[in-house]
C-alpha positions in Angstrom: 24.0 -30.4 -12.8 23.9 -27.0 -15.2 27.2 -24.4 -14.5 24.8 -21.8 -15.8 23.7 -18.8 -13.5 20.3 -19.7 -12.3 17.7 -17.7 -9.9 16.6 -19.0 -6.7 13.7 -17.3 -4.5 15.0 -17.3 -1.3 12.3 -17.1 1.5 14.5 -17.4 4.6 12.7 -20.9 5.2 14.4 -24.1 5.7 14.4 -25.1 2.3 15.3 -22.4 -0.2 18.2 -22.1 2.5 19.5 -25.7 1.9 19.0 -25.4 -1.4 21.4 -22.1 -1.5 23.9 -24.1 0.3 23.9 -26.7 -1.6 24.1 -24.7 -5.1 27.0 -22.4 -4.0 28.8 -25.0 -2.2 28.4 -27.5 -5.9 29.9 -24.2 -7.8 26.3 -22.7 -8.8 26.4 -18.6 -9.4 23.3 -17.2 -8.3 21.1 -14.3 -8.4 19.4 -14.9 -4.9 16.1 -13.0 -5.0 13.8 -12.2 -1.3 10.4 -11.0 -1.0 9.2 -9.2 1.4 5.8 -10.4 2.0 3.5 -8.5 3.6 -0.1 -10.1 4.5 -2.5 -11.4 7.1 -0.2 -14.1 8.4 2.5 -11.7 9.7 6.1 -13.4 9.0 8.0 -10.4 7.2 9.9 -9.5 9.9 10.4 -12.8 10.6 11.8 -14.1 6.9 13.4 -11.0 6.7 15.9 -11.4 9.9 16.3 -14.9 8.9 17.2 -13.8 5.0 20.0 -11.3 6.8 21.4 -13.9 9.1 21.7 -16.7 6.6 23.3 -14.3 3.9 25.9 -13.4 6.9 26.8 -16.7 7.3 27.0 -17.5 3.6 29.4 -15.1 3.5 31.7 -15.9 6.3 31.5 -19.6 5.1 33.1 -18.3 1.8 29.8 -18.8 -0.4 29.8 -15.6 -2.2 29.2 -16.7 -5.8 25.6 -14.6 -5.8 23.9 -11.8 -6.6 21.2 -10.5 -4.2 18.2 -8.7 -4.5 14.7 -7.8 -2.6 11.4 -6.6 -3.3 8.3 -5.9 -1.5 4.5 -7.5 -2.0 2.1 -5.6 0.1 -1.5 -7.3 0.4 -2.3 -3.8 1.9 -6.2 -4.8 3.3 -6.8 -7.7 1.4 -7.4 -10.7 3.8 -7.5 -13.7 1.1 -4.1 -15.0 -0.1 -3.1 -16.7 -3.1 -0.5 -19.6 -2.9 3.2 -18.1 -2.9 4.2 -19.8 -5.7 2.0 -17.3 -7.9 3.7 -14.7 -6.5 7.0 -16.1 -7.0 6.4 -16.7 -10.9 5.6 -13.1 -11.2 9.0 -11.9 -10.1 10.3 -14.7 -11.8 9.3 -13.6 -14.6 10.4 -9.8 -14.1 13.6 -11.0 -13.2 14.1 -13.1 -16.2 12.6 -10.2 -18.4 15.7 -8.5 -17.8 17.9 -8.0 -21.0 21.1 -8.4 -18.2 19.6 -11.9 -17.1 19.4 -13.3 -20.4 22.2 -16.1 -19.4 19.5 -17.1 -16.9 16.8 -19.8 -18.2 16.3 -21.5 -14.9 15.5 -21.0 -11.3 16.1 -23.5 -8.7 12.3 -24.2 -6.5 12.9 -25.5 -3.1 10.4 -28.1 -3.2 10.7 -31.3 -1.4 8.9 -34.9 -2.0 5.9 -33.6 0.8 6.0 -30.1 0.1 2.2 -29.6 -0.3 -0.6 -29.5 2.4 -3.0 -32.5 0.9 -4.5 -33.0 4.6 -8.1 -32.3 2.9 -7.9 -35.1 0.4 -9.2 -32.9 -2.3 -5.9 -33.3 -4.4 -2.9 -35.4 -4.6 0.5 -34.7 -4.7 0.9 -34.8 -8.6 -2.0 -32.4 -8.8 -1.2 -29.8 -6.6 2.4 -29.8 -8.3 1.0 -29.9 -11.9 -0.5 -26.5 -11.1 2.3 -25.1 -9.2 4.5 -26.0 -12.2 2.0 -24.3 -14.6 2.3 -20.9 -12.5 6.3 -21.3 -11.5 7.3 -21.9 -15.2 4.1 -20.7 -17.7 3.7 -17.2 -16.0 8.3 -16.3 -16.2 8.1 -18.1 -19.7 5.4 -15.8 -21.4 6.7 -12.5 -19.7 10.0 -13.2 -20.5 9.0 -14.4 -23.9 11.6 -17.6 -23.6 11.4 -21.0 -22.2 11.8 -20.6 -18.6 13.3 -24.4 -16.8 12.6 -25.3 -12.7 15.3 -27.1 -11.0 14.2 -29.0 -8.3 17.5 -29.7 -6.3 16.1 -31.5 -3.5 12.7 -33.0 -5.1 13.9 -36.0 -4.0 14.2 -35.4 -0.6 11.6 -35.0 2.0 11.4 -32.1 4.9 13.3 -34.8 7.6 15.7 -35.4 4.8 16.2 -31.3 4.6 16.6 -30.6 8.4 19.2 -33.5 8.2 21.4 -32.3 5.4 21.3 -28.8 6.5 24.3 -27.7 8.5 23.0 -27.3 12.2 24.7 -23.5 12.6 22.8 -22.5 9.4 19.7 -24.3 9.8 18.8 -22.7 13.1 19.4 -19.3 11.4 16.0 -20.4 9.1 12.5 -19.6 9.5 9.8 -22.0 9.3 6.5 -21.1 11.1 3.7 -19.7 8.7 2.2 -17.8 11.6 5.0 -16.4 14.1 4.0 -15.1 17.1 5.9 -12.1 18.2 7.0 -11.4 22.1 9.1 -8.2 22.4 12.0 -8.4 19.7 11.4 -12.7 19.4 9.4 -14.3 17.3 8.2 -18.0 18.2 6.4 -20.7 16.0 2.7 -21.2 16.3 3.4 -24.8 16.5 -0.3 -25.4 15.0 0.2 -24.1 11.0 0.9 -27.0 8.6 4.5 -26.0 8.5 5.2 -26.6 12.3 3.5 -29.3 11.9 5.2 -30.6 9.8 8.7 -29.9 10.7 9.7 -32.6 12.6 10.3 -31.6 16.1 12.4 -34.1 17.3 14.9 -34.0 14.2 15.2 -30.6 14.3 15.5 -29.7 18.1 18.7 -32.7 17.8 20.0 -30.8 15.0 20.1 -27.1 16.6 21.5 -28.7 19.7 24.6 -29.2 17.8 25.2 -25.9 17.5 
C-alpha cells in the first residue's frame, strides 16, 4: 500500500466509512472530501449527520491524519439522476486540479466485489465497472491534466464482508438507505431501495447490537 496522501469521497455510507478507517488506521493521510447531494431521493440530511458523527468518532479514536472538505450538488428541479460516480469524478477532478494537491495522484473508491445493481441483467459486473472506471479516473485525469490512479481498498471484499470488518460503534454511526424516510428529527430506511436490500439485515442488526 502507497504512503502518499490520497483523496477519498466520503458519502457517510457504510463503505467509504470503512474504507476511512481502514486507511487512517494503516497510516494513510487523507484529504476526506463530502458532498452534499441534493436531489429527488432525499438523503442529505441524512449523509450529512452521518458524515458529522463518523468524523467525531474518528477523532476521538485518534484518527486525525486528514484533511476535510464539503461541497454542495443541487439537482434544483431536475427529476432524472445520473449515477454518483459521475458526480464524484468531477470533484475529483477539481480537487486534484489544485496546484496544493499536486502530491495527490490517487483517490481511494469504496467499491466492493457486489457493488453494482445488475438485477436487470442488462450488464455484468465487469461492464458496469468498466464505465464507472472511465468516469472515476478519465474525467479527474483530463481536468487535472495528469494521470489520475483509483484504489480500491476493499474490492475484494463484498457488502457482508464490510458490515463485518467495520467496528460495530462506527458502523452504526453510517448511512445506508438510498431513500430515507423522515419521521420528526429520525430518519429510517425504506427497506425496499437496492441498498437495503442489499445490506444484510441479519449481519448488520448482530453487529449494532454490540454496541
Amino acid at each position: 500500500m502507497s504512503n502518499k496522501r490520497a483523496l477519498l469521497m466520503l458519502s457517510g455510507g457504510i463503505d467509504s466509512v470503512y474504507v476511512m478507517y481502514k486507511a487512517l488506521s494503516e497510516g494513510r493521510h487523507l484529504h476526506v472530501h463530502h458532498i452534499h447531494l441534493r436531489n429527488r431521493e432525499g438523503r442529505v440530511d441524512a449523509e450529512a449527520r452521518a458524515v458529522r458523527r463518523v468524523l467525531a468518532w474518528m477523532r476521538r479514536k485518534g484518527l486525525t491524519n486528514f484533511r476535510y472538505t464539503e461541497s454542495t450538488v443541487d439537482y434544483g428541479s431536475l427529476r432524472f439522476l445520473v449515477k454518483d460516480f459521475y458526480t464524484y469524478a468531477l470533484f475529483i477532478g477539481m480537487i486534484m486540479s489544485d496546484p496544493k494537491n499536486r502530491d495527490m495522484d490517487s483517490f481511494l473508491h469504496p467499491r466492493h466485489s457486489d457493488a453494482f445493481n445488475l438485477r436487470n441483467g442488462k450488464v455484468s459486473f465487469e461492464q458496469a465497472a468498466e464505465r464507472a472506471n472511465a468516469a472515476l479516473t478519465g474525467i479527474p485525469s483530463l481536468m487535472a491534466r495528469r494521470e489520475i490512479k483509483m484504489e480500491l481498498p476493499i474490492g475484494s471484499m463484498t457488502k457482508a464482508d464490510v458490515i463485518e470488518a467495520c467496528p460495530p460503534d462506527l458502523l452504526r454511526l453510517a448511512w445506508f438507505c438510498r431513500r430515507p424516510v423522515k419521521v420528526g428529527a429520525s430518519f429510517h430506511q425504506c427497506n425496499s431501495c437496492f441498498t437495503c436490500a442489499q445490506v444484510n439485515e441479519s449481519v448488520y442488526r448482530r453487529k449494532v447490537a454490540r454496541v
